[in-house]
MARVEXKE-988222 format. One record per residue: residue in one letter; chain; x, y, z of N, C-alpha, C in turn. Coordinates in Angstrom, 2 decimals, always signed. Layout:
% residues N
<a,A,<X,Y,Z>,<X,Y,Z>,<X,Y,Z>>
...
END
This chain:
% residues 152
<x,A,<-27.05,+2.47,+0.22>,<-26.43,+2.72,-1.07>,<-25.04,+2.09,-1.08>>
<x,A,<-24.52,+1.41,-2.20>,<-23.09,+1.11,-2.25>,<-22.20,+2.30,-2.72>>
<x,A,<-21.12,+2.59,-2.28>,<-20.43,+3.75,-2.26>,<-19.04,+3.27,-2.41>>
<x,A,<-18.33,+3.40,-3.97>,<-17.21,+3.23,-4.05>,<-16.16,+4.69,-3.38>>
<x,A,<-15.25,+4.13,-2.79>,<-14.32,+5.30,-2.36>,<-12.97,+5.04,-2.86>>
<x,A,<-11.95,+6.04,-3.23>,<-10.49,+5.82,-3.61>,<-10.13,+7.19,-3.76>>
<x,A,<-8.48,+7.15,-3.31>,<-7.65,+7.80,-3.42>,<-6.24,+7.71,-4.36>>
<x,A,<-5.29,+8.79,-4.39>,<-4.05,+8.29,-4.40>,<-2.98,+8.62,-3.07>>
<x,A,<-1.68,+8.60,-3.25>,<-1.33,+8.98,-1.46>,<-1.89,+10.20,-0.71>>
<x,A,<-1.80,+11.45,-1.61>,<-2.08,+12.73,-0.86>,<-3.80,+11.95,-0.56>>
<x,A,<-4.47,+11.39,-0.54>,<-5.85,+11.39,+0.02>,<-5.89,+10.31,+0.76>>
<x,A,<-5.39,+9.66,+0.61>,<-4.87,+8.41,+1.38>,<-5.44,+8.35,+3.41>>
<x,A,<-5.08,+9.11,+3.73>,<-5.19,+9.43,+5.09>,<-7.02,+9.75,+5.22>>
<x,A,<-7.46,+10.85,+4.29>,<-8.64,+10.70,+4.61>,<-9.17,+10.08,+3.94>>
<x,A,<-9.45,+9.49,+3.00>,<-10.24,+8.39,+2.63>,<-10.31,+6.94,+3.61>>
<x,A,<-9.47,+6.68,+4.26>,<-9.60,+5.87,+5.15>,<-10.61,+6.10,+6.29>>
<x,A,<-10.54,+7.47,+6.61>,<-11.25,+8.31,+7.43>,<-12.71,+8.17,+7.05>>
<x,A,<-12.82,+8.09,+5.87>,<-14.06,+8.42,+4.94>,<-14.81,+6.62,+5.10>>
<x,A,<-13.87,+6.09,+4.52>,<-14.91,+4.89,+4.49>,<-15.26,+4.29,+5.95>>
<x,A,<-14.93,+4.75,+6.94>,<-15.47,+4.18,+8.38>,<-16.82,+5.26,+8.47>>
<x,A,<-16.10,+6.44,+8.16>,<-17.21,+7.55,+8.27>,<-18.77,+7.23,+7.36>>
<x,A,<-18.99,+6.90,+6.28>,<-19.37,+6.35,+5.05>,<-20.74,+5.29,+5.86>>
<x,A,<-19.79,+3.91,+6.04>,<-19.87,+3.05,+6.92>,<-20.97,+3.13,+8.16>>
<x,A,<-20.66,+4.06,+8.35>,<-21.42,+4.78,+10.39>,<-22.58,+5.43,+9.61>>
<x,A,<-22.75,+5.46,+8.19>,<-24.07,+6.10,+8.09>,<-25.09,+5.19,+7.64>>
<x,A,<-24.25,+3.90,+7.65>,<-25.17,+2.91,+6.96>,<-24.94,+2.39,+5.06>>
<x,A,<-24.05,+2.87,+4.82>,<-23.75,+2.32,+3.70>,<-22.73,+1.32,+3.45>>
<x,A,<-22.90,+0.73,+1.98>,<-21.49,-0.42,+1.98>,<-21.00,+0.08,+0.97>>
<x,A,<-19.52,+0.22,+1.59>,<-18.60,+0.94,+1.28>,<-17.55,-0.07,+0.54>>
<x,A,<-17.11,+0.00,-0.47>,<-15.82,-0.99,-1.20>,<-14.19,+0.33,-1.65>>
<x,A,<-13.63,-0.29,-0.99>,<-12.46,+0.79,-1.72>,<-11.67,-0.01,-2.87>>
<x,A,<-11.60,+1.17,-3.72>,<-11.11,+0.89,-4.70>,<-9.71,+1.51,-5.10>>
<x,A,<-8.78,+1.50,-3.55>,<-7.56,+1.58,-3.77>,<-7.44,+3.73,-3.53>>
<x,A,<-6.04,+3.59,-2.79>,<-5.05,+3.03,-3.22>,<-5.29,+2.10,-1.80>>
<x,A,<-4.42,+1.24,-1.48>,<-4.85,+0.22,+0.09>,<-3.81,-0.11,+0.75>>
<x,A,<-2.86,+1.02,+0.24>,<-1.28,+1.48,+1.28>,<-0.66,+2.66,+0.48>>
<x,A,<-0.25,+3.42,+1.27>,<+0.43,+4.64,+1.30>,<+1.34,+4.27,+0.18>>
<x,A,<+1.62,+4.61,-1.44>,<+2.39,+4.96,-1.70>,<+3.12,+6.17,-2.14>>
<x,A,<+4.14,+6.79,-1.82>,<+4.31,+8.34,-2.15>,<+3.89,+8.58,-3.64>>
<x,A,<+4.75,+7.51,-4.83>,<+4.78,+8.34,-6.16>,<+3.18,+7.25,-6.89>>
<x,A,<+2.85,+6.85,-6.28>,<+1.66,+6.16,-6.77>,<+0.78,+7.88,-7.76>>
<x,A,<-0.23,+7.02,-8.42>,<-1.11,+8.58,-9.41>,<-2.29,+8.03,-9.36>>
<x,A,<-2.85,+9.68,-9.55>,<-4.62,+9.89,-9.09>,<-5.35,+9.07,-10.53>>
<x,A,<-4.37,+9.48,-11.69>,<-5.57,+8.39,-12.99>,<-6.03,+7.02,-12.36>>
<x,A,<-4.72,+6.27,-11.53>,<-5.41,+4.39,-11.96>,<-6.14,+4.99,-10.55>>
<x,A,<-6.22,+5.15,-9.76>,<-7.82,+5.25,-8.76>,<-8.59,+5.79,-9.03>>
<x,A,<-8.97,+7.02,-10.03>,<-9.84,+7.46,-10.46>,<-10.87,+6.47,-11.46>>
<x,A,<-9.95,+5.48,-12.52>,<-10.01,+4.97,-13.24>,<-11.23,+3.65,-12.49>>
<x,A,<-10.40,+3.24,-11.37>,<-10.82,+1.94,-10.81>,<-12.37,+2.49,-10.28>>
<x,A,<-12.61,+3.74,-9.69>,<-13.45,+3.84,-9.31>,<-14.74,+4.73,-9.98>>
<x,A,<-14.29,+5.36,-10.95>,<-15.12,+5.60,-12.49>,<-15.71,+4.22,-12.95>>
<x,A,<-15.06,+2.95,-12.93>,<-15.49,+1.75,-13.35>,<-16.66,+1.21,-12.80>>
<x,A,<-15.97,+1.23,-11.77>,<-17.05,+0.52,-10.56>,<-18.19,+1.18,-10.16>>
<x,A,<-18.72,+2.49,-10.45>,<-19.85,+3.38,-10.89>,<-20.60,+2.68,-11.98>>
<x,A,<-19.64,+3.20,-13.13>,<-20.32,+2.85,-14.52>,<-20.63,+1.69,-14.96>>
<x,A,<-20.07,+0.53,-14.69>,<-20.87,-0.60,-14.47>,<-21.39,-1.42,-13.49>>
<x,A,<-22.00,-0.43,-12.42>,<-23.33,-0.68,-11.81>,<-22.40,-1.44,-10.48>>
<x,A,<-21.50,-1.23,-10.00>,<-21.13,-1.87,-8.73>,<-20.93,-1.27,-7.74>>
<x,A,<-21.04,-0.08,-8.17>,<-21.51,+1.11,-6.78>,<-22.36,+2.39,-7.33>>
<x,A,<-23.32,+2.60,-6.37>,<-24.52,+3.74,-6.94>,<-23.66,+5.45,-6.84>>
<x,A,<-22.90,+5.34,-6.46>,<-22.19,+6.57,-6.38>,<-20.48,+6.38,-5.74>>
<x,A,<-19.97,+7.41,-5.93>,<-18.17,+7.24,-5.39>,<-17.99,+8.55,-4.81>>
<x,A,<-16.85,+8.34,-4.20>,<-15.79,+9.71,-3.27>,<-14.64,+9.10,-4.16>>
<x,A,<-14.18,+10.52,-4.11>,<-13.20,+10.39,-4.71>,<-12.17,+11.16,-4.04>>
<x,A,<-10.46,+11.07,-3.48>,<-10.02,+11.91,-2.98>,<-8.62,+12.17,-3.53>>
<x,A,<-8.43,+13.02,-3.90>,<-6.45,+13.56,-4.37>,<-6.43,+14.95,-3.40>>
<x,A,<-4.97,+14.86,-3.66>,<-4.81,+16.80,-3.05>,<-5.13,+17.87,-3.43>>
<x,A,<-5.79,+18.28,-4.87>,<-6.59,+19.51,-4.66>,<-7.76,+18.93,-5.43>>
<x,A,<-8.13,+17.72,-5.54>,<-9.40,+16.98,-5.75>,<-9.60,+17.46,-7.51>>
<x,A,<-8.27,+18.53,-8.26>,<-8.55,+18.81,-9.38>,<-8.49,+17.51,-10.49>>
<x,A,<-6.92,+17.50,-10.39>,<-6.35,+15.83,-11.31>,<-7.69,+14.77,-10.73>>
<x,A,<-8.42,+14.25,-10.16>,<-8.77,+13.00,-10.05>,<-10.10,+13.48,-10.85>>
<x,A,<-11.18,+14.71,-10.61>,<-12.11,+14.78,-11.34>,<-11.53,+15.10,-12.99>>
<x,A,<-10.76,+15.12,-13.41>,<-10.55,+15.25,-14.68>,<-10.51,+14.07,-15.29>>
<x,A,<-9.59,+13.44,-14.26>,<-9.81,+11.92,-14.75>,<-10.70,+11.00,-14.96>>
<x,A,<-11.37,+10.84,-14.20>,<-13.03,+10.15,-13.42>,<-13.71,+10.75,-14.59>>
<x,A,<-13.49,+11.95,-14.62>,<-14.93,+12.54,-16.08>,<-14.38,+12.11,-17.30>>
<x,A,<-13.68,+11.39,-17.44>,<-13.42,+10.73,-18.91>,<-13.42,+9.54,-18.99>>
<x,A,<-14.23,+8.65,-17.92>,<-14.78,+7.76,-17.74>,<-16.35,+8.15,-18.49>>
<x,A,<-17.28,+7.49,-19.74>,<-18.41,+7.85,-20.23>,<-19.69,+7.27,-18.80>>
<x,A,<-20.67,+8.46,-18.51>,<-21.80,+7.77,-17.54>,<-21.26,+8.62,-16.41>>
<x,A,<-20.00,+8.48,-16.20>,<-19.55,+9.89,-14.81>,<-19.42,+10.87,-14.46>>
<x,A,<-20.26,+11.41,-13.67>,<-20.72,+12.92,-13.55>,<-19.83,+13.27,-12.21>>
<x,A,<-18.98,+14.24,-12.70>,<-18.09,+13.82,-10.94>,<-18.24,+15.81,-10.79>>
<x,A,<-17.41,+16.44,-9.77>,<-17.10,+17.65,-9.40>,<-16.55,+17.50,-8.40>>
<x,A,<-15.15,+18.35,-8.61>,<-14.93,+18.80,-7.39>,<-16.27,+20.10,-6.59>>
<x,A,<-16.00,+19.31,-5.38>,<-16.94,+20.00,-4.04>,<-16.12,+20.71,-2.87>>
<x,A,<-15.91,+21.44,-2.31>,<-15.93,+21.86,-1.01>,<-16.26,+22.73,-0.11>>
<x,A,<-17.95,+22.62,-0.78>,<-18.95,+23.34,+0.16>,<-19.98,+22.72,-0.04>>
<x,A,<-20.89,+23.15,+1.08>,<-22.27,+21.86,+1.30>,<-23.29,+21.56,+0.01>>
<x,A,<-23.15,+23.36,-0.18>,<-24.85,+23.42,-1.80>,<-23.82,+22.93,-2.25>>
<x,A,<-22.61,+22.96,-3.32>,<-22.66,+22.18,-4.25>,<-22.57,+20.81,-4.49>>
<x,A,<-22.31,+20.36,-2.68>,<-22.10,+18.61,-2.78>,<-23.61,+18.10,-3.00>>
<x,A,<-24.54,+18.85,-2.74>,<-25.96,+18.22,-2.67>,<-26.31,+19.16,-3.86>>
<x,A,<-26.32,+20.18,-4.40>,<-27.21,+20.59,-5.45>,<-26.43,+19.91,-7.39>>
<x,A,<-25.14,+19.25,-6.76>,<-24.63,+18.83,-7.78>,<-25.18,+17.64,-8.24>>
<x,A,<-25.94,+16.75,-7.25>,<-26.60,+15.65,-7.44>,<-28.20,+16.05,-7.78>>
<x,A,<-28.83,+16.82,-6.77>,<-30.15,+17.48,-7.07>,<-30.16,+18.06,-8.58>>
<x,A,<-29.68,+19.30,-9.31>,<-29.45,+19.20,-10.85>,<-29.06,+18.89,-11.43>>
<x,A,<-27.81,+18.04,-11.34>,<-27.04,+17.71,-12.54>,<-26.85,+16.14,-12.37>>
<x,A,<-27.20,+15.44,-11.37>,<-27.26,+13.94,-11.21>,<-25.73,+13.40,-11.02>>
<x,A,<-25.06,+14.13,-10.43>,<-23.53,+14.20,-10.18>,<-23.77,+12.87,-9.39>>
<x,A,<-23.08,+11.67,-9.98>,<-22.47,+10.36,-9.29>,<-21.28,+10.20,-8.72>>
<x,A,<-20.47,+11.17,-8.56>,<-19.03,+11.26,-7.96>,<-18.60,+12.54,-7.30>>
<x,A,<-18.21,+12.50,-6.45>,<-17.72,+13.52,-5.39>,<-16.60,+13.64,-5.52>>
<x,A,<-15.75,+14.57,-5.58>,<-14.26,+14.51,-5.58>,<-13.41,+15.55,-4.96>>
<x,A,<-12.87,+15.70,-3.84>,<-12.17,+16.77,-2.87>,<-11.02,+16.51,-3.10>>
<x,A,<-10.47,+17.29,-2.59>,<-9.09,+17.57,-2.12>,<-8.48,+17.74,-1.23>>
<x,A,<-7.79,+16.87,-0.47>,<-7.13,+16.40,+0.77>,<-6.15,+17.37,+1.05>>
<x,A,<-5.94,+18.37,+0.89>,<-4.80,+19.89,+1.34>,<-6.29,+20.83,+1.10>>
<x,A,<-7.60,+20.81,+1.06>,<-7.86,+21.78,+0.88>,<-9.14,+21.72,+1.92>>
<x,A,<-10.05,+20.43,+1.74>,<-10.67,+20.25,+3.41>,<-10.36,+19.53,+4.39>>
<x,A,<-10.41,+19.30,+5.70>,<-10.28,+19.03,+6.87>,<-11.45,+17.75,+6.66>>
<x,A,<-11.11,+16.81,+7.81>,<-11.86,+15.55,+7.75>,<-13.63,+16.04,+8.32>>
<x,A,<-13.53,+17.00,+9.03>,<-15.41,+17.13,+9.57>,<-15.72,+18.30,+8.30>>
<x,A,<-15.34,+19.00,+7.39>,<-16.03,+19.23,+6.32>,<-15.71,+18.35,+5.62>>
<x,A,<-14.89,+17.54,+5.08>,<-15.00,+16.01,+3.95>,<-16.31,+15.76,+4.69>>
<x,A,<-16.39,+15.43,+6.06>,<-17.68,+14.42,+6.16>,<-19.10,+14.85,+6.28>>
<x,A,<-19.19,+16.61,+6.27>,<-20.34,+17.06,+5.77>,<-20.58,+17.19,+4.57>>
<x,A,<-19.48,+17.26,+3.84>,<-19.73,+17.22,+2.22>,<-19.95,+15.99,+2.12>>
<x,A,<-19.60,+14.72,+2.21>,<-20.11,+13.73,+1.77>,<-21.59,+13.55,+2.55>>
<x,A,<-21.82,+13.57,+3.38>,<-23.68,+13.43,+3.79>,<-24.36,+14.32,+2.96>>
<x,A,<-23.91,+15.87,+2.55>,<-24.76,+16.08,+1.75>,<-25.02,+15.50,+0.59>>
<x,A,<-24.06,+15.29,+0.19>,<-23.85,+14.04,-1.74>,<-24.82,+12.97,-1.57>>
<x,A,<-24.40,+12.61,-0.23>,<-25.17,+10.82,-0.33>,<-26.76,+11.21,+0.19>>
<x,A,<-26.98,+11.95,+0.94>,<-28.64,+12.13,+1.68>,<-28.97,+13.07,+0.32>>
<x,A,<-28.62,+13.37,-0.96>,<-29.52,+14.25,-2.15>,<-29.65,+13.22,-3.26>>
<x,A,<-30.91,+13.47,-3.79>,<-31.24,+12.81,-4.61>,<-31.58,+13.84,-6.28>>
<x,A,<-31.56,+12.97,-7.05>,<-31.86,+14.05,-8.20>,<-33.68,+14.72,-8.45>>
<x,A,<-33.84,+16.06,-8.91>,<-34.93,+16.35,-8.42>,<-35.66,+15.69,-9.40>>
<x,A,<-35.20,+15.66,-10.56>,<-36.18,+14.97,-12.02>,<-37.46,+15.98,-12.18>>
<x,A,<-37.09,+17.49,-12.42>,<-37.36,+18.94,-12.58>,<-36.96,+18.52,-14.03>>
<x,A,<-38.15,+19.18,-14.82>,<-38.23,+18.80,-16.28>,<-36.69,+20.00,-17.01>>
<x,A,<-36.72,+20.75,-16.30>,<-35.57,+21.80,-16.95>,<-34.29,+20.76,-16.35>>
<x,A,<-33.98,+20.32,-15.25>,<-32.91,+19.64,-14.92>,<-32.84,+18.52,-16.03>>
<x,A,<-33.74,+17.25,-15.80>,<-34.14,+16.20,-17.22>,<-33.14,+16.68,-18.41>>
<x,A,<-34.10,+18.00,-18.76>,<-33.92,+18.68,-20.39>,<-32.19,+18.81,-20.20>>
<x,A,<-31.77,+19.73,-19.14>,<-30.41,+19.45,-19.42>,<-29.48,+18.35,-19.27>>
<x,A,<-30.07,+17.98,-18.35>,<-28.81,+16.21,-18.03>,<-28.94,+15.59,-19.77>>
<x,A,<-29.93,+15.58,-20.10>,<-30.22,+14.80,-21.41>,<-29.10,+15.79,-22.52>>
<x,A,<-29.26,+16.88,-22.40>,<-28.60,+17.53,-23.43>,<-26.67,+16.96,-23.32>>
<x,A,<-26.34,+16.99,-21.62>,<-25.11,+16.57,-21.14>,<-24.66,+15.42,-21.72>>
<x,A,<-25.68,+14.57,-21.94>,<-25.49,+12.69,-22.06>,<-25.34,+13.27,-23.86>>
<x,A,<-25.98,+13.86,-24.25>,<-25.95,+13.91,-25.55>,<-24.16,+14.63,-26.27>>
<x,A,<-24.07,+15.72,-25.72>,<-22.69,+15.94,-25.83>,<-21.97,+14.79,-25.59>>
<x,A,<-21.89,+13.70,-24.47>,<-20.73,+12.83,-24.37>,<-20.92,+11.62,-25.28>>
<x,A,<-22.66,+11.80,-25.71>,<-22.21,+10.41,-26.92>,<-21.99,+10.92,-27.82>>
<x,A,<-22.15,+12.19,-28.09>,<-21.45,+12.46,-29.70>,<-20.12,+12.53,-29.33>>
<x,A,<-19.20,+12.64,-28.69>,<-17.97,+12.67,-28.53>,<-17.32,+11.39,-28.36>>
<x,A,<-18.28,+10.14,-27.81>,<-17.90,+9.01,-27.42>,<-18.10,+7.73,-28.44>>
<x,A,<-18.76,+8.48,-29.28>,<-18.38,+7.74,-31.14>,<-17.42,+8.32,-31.70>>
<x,A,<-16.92,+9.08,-31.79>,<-15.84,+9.82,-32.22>,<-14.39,+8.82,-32.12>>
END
């Protein structure tokens, strides 16, 4: 799978961590910044860069990392097509993709440690969506809320 990853500084440290980790499982990994420590750098333009690179098809899924992983999924979800959540426990990194077809992962670097980041991300990337006609019925209803909002 291609797997976009990005941070801003507070994630900085493990996302680096992440894409070797990523990497060792067999995937190709592209970062999409930040690609040096800056202190006052912000979680929108990496969220942004890597909401992109999802939504038009240049990576099948993303990590996403800030310090309480809140600001970057807010951001990333106002990207149209991106299904992100913050995660930091195993069911919801894998049942977020299994029902709801969640394409983005997003933690928080003050809130897990690098060997749960890297069980939460194996669960994200080893789940697939179940395509359970009640799951379907709702993802469809989801897509439908964001295009009526996304003509607007």
């Amino acid at each position: 799978m291609r797997i976009a990853v990005a941070s801003d500084h507070a994630g900085f440290d493990l996302k680096r961590d992440l894409i070797a980790y990523i990497a060792s499982l067999g995937h190709e990994v592209t970062d999409r910044g930040a690609h040096s420590f800056v202190p006052g750098d912000d979680y929108p333009d990496f969220s942004e860069a890597l909401g992109l690179a999802v939504k038009d098809g240049k990576a099948d899924r993303g990590v996403l990392v800030c310090g309480s992983g809140v600001g970057a999924s807010v951001a990333v979800n106002k990207i149209p097509g991106i299904r992100a959540a913050v995660c930091h426990d195993t069911y919801s990194a894998h049942q977020g993709v299994e029902h709801d077809d969640m394409n983005v992962l997003v933690m928080g670097s003050r809130v897990v440690a690098i060997e749960l980041a890297k069980e939460l991300v194996r669960n994200f990337l080893a789940a697939s969506f179940s395509g359970e006609e009640r799951h379907v019925r709702r993802l469809g209803k989801v897509k439908a809320i964001e295009e009526r909002f996304c003509r607007s």
